[in-house]
C-alpha positions, 0 to 999 in steps of 0.5 A: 500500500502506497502512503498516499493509500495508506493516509487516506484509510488513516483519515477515514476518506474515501477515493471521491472524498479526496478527488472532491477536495482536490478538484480532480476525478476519484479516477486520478486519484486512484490512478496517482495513488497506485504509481500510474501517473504522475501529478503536477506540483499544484496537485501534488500539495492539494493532495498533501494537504488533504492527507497530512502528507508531505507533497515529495510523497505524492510526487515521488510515489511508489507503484504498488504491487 
């Protein structure tokens, strides 16, 4: 599991609650938290800030398994 995953089960969000927040579809969310697709530095700290993560843990995401 990803940190991105692994931080929004943390906080109880679902993929849509976090794709709202950030203004991006639940499809990109999903998409970034597995490693498919990178994501612009704008998002990158949207998500950050939704999560409580830092947003290098966004950027440089490890492809789940």
């Amino acid at each position: 599991m990803t940190k991105i995953k692994a931080a929004r089960k943390a906080k109880g969000l679902t993929v849509q609650d976090v794709a709202t927040r950030c203004g991006i579809t639940p499809g990109t969310v999903s998409r970034i938290e597995r490693g498919l697709i990178g994501t612009s530095p704008e998002t990158a700290k949207k998500l950050a800030a939704v999560l409580g993560i830092d947003p290098a843990d966004v950027i440089f995401v490890e492809r789940a398994a």
